[in-house]
C-alpha positions in Angstrom: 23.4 18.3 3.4 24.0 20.6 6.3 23.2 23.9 6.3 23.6 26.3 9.5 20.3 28.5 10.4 21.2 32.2 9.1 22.5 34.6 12.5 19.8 36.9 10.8 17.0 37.3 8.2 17.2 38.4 4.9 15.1 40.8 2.2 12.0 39.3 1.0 12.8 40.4 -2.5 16.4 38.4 -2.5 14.7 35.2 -0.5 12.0 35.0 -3.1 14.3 35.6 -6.0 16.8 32.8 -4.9 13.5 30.3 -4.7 12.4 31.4 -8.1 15.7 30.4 -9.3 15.4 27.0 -7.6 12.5 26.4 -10.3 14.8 27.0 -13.0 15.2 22.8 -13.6 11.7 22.0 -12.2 9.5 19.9 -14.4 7.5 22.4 -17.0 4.0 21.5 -15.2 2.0 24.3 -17.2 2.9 22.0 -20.1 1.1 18.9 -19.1 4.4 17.3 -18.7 3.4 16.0 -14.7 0.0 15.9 -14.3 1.2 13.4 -11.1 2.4 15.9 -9.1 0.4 19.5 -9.7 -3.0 20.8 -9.2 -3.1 22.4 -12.0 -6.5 24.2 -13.1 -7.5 27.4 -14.5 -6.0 30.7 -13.4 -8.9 31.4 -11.4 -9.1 28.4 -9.7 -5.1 28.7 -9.0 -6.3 32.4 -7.7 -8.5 30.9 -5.3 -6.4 28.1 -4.4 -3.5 30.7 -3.2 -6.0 33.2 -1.5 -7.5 30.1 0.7 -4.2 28.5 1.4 -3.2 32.3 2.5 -5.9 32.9 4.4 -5.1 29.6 6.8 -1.1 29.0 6.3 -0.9 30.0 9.8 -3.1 27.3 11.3 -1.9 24.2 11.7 -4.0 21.8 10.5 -2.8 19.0 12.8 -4.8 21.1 15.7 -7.8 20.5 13.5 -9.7 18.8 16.1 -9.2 21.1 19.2 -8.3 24.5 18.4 -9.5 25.0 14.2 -12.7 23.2 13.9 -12.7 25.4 10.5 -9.7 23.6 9.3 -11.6 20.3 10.5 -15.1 21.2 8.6 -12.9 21.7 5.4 -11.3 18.4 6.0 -14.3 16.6 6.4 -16.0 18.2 3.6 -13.4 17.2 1.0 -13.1 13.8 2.1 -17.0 13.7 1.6 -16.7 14.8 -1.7 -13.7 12.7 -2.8 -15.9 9.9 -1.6 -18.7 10.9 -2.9 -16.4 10.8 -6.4 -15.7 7.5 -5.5 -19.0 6.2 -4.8 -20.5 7.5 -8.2 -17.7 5.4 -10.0 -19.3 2.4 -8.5 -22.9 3.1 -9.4 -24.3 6.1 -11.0 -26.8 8.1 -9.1 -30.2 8.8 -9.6 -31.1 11.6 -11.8 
């Protein structure tokens, strides 16, 4: 598919409506039907996930290491955990 970059933009309200529409034969996700594919969680943690993804979407995380050593802290800390995930799989820890 080819598509041609618009001469000019257009409203938010009319981009935002057409990508709403584009959901319209999405997976129902709220319904458990992919858990593969969604990070689904409670609607406060989906609050917080939006408000953090907001406050960096201009950063580009593959300039982590020389110009957004917050970006890189965050990366490092949830590979940590997810290993750390991993690790208690393996052998339990001590209470």
């Amino acid at each position: 598919m080819r598509i041609a970059f618009p001469e000019k933009g257009r409203a938010a309200e009319d981009l935002l409506r057409e990508m709403e529409g584009m959901k319209a034969g999405d997976a129902d996700w709220r319904s458990g039907r992919v858990p593969l594919y969604v990070f689904g969680a409670t609607p406060e943690v989906e609050a917080i996930g939006k408000a953090a993804f907001n406050a960096f979407f201009t950063e580009n995380a593959l300039g982590a290491r020389r110009a957004f050593a917050s970006l890189r802290r965050m990366e490092d800390e949830v590979v940590a955990m997810a290993l750390d995930l991993f690790a208690r799989r393996k052998a339990p820890r001590a209470a």
